[in-house]
C-alpha positions, 0 to 999 in steps of 0.5 A: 461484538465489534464496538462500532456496532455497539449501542452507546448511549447518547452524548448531550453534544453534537460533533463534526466529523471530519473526512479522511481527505481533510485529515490527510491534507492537514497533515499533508501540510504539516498542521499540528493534530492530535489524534485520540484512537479509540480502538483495542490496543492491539489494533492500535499497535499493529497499524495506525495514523502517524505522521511527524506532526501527528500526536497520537493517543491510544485510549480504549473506546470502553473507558468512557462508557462510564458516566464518570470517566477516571481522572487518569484519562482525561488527564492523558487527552490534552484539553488545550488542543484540538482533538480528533477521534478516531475507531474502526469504523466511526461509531465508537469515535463518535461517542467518544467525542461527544462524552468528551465535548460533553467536558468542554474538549473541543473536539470531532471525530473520523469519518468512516473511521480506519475504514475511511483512512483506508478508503483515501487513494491518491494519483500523482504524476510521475514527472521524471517519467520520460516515455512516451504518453503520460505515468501516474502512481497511486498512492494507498496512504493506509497501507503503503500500496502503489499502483501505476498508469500509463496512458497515451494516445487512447489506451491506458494501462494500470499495473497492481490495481487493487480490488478495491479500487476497480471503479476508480480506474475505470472511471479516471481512464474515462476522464481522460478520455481512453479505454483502460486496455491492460491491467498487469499483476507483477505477483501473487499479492500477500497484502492486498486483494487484486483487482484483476478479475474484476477488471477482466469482468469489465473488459480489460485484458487482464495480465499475469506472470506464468510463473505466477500461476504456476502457483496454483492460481484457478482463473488462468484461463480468464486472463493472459499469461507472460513471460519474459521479454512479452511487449504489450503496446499502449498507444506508442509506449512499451511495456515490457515484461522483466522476470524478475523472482526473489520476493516469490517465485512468480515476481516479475517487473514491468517496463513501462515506456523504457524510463520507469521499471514497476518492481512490484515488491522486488525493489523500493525505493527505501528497501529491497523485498523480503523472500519469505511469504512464499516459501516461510522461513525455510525457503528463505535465503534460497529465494534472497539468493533468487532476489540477489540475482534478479536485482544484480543481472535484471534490474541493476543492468538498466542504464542509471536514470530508468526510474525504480517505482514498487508496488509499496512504501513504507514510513521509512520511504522519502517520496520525490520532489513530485510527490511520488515514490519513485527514485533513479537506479543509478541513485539507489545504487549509490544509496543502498548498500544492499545494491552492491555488497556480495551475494553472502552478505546481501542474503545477510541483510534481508534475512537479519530484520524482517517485519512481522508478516502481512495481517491475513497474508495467507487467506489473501494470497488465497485469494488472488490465487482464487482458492478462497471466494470472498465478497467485497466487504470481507476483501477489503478488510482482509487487507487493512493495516500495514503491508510490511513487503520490505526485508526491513522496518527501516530503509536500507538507504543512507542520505549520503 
C-alpha cells in the first residue's frame, strides 16, 4: 500500500503545511532549509529536493509509527532548526510532523507532497531574446523540463508543452490577450508526456517532425507534420524548422524569431544530448555520430549570439542573468569542449558518462507515440523524477 494512502493514527499536535512555491521562493532566495524526506530510500535517491542551502534528510516515514520513535532518529533530525517534512504525496509527511512536534521539533509539512513539487511550473522572460514579439521559457523545477513561448501581435505559439500543463498555456495566452496558434514537439519525448493532443483537442494547430512520426506514432493525422526549412508565422516572428537528429532520429530544433534556437534535447546549455533512448546501447555511437553532425553543420553554423534554449536542465546547469536557462552559441563554443573536438573523440565523450535512463522512459514514449492510452493522473506520474536527457550527470562546460 502506498504510504499516503495508509491510516495513521493521529498526532496530538496540529501542523502547517507549507505550499511548494513557498519553498521554492525560500530557497530561491537562499534561505537555510532543512528538509526531512520520508519516502522509501530508493525513492529518496532517484530524485529529490536539493539546493545549496538545502539540508536534506532521508528517514523513512515507517520509523515513526511506533509510539517510542528509536533514539538513533530522532538524534538524525536537528532539533534546533526549523524542519520540513516531506512524502509522495503529503499524508505520511503530515503524520510525520506531528509525531515530531508531539516532541517539541518545530516543524510543518509539504503540501501535496513530491506531487506539489512537480506540480510548480514557472514563466520567465528571456530578455536577450531579440526577434520580433516576446520569448517566455517555462521552467519545470521538478524535473528540469523547458518549454517556450513566443508571442506577437495576436498569436502565440508554445514549443514542449507538457500535458500536464495544458490549461496553463491556454489560460497565460488569454491573459495576454492571443489565441495560442501553434504548439510545436521538437521530439518523441522519453521523460515526460506531451501536451500536444490535448492542445489540438483545444484547437491549436499542433506540430510535429515526420521523421518523428516515422517512429510509429498513431495520431499523425491529428496533427501537421515538418520538415526542414517549414516556416510557421506567428504574428511578424518566424519559426523555422531545423532538422537536427542525434539525440533520436526524429529530434529537430525550432527557430524562434531568428535569435533563439529551441534544440529540444540536442543541445543545453550545460551539455549535449544522449543518443541512446531511441535505439539502446547499440545504436548509440551511430547516432553520436548523427548528434556530431547535426551540432557541427546545423547548429554551430548560426551566427554566435543566436540564443541556444533546450527542452532540459539539469543541477549541473547555471541559469542566465534573467533567470533563464539560455545561453549565446558563440558562448558554448568557447565553454564546451564537446563543441569543438573531432568527430572520434565527441562520440567518446557522450558515450563515456551517461546517466542512469529516464524512469518509465519506454511506457512514456509509448505514450507520446500514442501506443499506450493513460489518463491524466497515470501521465502525470509516469513522468515524476528526474529527466537525465544529457550525455552526462556533470556539465561538459568549463567557467573559463
Amino acid at each position: 500500500m502506498d504510504a499516503d494512502e495508509m491510516d495513521f493514527p493521529t498526532p496530538d499536535s496540529d501542523v502547517d503545511s507549507i505550499a511548494p512555491e513557498t519553498l521554492k521562493d525560500r530557497i530561491d532566495a537562499g534561505e537555510s532549509v532543512t528538509l526531512l524526506d520520508a519516502r522509501m530510500s530508493s525513492d529518496y535517491e532517484e530524485w529529490r529536493i536539493d539546493g545549496e542551502t538545502v539540508e536534506s534528510i532521508n528517514v523513512p516515514y515507517f520509523h515513526f509509527l511506533d509510539e517510542e520513535i528509536g533514539d538513533d532518529v530522532l538524534a538524525s533530525i536537528p532539533d534546533d532548526e526549523h524542519v520540513t517534512v516531506l512524502c509522495a504525496k503529503g499524508g505520511a509527511s503530515e503524520y510525520v510532523a506531528g509525531a515530531l512536534a508531539d516532541r517539541g521539533y518545530e516543524v510543518d509539512h509539504l503540501e501535496d507532497g513530491m506531487n506539489g513539487w512537480a506540480s510548480i511550473y514557472e514563466a520567465h522572460e528571456v530578455t536577450g531574446y531579440d526577434g520580433p514579439g516576446t520569448l517566455l521559457q517555462y521552467q519545470r523545477p521538478s524535473s528540469g523540463c523547458l518549454g517556450y513561448l513566443l508571442y506577437d501581435g495576436d498569436e502565440a505559439a508554445v514549443v514542449d508543452p507538457l500535458r500536464a500543463f495544458t490549461d496553463r498555456y491556454l489560460a497565460d495566452a488569454a491573459e495576454l490577450g492571443v489565441d495560442l496558434t501553434y504548439a510545436f514537439d521538437t521530439h518523441v519525448h522519453a521523460d515526460h508526456v506531451s501536451g500536444l493532443r490535448e492542445l489540438a483537442e483545444e484547437g491549436v494547430e499542433a506540430v510535429l517532425p515526420s521523421a518523428a512520426a516515422d517512429r510509429g506514432v498513431t495520431y499523425a493525422d491529428e496533427v501537421t507534420l515538418t520538415e526542414d526549412g517549414d516556416e510557421f508565422a506567428v504574428g511578424s516572428a518566424t519559426i523555422e524548422t531545423v532538422f537536427t537528429p542525434g539525440h533520436t532520429t526524429g529530434m529537430t530544433s525550432y527557430l524562434l524569431g531568428g535569435s533563439l534556437l529551441a534544440t529540444g534535447d540536442g543541445l543545453f546549455v550545460e551539455s549535449v544530448a544522449r543518443p541512446d533512448l531511441e535505439e539502446g546501447d547499440e545504436g548509440a555511437p551511430e547516432a553520436a555520430r548523427l548528434l556530431y553532425d547535426s551540432l557541427q553543420n546545423r547548429v554551430l553554423t548560426l551566427d554566435d549570439d543566436v540564443l541556444v534554449g533546450g527542452a532540459h536542465f539539469s543541477d549541473a546547469a547555471e541559469s542566465a542573468a534573467d533567470g533563464t536557462y539560455t545561453a549565446p552559441i558563440g558562448e558554448l563554443r568557447e565553454r564546451m569542449d564537446a563543441l569543438s573536438v573531432d568527430e572520434d573523440t565527441f562520440v567518446e565523450t557522450v558515450l563515456a558518462d551517461m546517466p542512469p535512463r529516464p524512469a518509465n522512459y519506454e511506457e512514456v514514449i509509448a505514450t507520446n507515440l500514442g501506443q499506450n492510452a493513460v489518463d491524466d493522473d497515470e501521465a502525470f506520474a509516469l513522468e515524476l523524477g528526474p529527466n537525465n536527457c544529457a550525455a552526462s550527470q556533470d556539465a561538459l562546460t568549463s567557467d573559463d
